[in-house]
VOBA-1610 file (N, C-alpha, C; in pm, whole numbers, padded with zeros to 5 digits, always signed):
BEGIN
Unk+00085-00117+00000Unk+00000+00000+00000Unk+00090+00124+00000Unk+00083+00231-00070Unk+00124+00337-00094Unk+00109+00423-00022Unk+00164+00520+00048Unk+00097+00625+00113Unk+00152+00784+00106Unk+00103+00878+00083Unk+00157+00992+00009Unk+00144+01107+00124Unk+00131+01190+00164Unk+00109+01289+00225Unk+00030+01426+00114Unk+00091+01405-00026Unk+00057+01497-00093Unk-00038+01442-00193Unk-00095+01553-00306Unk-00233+01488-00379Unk-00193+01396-00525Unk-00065+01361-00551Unk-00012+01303-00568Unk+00115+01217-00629Unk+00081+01090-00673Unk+00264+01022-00651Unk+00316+00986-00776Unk+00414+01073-00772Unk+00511+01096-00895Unk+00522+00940-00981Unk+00549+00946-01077Unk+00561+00813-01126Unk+00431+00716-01144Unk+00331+00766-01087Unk+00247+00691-01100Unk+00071+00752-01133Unk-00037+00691-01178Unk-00155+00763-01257Unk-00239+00731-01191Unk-00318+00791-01123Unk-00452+00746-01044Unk-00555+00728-01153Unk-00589+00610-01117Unk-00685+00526-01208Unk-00877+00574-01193Unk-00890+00552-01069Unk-00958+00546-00971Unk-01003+00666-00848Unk-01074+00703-00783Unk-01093+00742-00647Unk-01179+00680-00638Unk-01129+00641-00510Unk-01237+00602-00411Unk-01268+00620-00292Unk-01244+00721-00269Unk-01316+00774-00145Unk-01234+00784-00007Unk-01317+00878+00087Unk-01200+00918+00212Unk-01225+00801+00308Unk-01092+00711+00358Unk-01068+00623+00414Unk-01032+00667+00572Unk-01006+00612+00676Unk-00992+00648+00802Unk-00951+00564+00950Unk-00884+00613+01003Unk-00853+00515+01111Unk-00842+00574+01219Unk-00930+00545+01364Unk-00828+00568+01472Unk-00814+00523+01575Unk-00753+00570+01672Unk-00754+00464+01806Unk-00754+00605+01890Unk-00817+00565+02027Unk-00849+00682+02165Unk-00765+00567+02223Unk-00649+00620+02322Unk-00551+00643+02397Unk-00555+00672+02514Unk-00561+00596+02647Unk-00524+00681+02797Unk-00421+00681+02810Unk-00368+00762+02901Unk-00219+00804+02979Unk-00245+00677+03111Unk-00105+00618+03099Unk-00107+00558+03207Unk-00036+00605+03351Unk-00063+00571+03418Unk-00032+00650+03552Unk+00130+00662+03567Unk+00223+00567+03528Unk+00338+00582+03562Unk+00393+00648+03503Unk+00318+00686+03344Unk+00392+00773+03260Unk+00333+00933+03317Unk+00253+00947+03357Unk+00188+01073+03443Unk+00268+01093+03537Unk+00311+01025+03625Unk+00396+01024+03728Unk+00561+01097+03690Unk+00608+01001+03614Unk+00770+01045+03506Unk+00750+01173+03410Unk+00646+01178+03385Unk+00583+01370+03288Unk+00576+01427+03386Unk+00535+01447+03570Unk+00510+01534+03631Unk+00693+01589+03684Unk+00722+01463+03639Unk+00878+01468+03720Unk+00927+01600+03614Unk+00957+01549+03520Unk+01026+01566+03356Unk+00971+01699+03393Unk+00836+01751+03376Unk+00780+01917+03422Unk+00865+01981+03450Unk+00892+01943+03590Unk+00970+02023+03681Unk+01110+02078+03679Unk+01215+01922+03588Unk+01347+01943+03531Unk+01349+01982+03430Unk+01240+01960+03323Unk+01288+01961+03187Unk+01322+01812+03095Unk+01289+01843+02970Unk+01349+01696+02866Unk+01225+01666+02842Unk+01234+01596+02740Unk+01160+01493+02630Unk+01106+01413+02742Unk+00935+01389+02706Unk+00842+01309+02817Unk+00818+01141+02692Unk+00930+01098+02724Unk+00960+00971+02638Unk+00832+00869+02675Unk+00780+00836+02770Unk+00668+00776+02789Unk+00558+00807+02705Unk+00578+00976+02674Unk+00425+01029+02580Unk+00475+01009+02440Unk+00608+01025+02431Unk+00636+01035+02282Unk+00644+00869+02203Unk+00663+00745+02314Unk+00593+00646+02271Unk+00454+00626+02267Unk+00413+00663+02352Unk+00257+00625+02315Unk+00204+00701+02190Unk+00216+00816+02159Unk+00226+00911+02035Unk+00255+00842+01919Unk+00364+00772+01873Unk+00408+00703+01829Unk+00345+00549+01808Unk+00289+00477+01888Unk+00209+00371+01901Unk+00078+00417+01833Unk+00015+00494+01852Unk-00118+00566+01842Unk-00107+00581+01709Unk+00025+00681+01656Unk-00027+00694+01511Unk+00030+00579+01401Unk+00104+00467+01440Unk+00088+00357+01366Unk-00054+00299+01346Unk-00089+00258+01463Unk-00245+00225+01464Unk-00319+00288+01398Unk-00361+00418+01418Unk-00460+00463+01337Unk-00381+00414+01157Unk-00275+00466+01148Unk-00232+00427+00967Unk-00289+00288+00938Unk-00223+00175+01061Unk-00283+00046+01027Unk-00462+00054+01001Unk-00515+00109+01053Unk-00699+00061+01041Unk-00683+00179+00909Unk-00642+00268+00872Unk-00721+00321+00824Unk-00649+00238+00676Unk-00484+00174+00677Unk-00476+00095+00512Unk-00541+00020+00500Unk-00591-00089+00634Unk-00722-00171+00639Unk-00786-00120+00570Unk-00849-00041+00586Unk-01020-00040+00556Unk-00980+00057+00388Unk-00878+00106+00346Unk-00871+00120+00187Unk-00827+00011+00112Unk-00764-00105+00174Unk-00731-00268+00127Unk-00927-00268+00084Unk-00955-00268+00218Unk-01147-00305+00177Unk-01199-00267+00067Unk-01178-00140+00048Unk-01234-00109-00087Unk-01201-00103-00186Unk-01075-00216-00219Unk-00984-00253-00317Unk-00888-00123-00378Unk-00830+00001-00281Unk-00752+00057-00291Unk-00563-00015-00286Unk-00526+00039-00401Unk-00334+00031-00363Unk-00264+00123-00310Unk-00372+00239-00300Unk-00267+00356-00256Unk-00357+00439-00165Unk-00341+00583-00094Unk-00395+00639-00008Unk-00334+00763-00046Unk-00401+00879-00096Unk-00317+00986-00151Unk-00364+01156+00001Unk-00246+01202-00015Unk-00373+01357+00108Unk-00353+01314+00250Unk-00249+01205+00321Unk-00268+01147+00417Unk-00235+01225+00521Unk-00352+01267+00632Unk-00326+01388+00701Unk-00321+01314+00856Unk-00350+01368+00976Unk-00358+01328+01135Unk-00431+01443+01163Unk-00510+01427+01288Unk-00620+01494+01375Unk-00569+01421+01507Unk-00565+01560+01635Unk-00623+01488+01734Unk-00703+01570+01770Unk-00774+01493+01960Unk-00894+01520+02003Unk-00909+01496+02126Unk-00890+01556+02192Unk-00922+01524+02381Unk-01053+01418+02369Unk-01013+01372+02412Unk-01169+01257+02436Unk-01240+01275+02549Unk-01189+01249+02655Unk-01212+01264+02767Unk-01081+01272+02847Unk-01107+01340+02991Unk-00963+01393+03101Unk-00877+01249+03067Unk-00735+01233+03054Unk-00615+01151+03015Unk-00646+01087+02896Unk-00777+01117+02771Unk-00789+00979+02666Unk-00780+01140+02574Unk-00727+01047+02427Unk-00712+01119+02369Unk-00707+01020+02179Unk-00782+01125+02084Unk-00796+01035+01979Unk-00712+01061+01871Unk-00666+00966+01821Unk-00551+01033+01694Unk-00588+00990+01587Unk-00624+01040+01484Unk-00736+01031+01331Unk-00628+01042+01214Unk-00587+00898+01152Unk-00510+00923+01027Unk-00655+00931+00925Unk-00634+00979+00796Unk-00730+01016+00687Unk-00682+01040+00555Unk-00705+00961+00484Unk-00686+01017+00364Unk-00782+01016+00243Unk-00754+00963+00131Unk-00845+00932+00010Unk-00771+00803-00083Unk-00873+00719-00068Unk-00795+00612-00120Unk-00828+00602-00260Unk-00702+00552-00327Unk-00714+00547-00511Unk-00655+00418-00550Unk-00671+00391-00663Unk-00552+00301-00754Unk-00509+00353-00848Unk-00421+00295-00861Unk-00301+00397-00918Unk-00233+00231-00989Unk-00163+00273-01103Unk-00072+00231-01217Unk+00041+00301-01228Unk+00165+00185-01260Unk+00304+00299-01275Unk+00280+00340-01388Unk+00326+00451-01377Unk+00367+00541-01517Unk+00251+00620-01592Unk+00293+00730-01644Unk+00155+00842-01639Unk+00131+00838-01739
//
């Protein structure tokens, strides 16, 4: 599966659209990493506990959302953007999105 950030990929001809595809996953903070961020506050530095879960979060959402453009017999995903969203106090939602196409090499 292809994935572009921009509207689209060099070398290759969108055949197809099919439509805006999507994935995401809502996220709590777990307490120990709340605990090591309150520390980190106070000294300073990178809150490495958040910047994995950050990191975890937006694989996931990419994974459901190539899922579900595999579903609609997409090869590629062109426009691929992120959203987040307080969900509720410590949850939080991270929204990959794009527009899924097929695409052929060469224009």
């Amino acid at each position: 599966m292809l994935l572009s950030n921009v509207e689209i990929l060099p070398g290759y001809t969108i055949e197809k659209h099919l439509g805006l595809v999507q994935g995401s996953t809502v996220r709590a903070k777990h307490f120990g990493r709340d605990m090591m961020a309150g520390l980190k506050n106070m000294i300073g530095g990178e809150l490495k506990g958040y910047t994995e879960l950050l990191n975890e979060s937006r694989e996931e959402a990419l994974k459901r959302m190539t899922e579900q453009a595999k579903a609609v017999g997409a090869n590629a995903v062109i426009n691929v953007r992120f959203s987040t969203a307080n969900i509720a106090a410590g949850a939080s939602e991270i929204l990959a999105y794009g527009t899924a196409v097929v695409v052929r090499v060469g224009v």
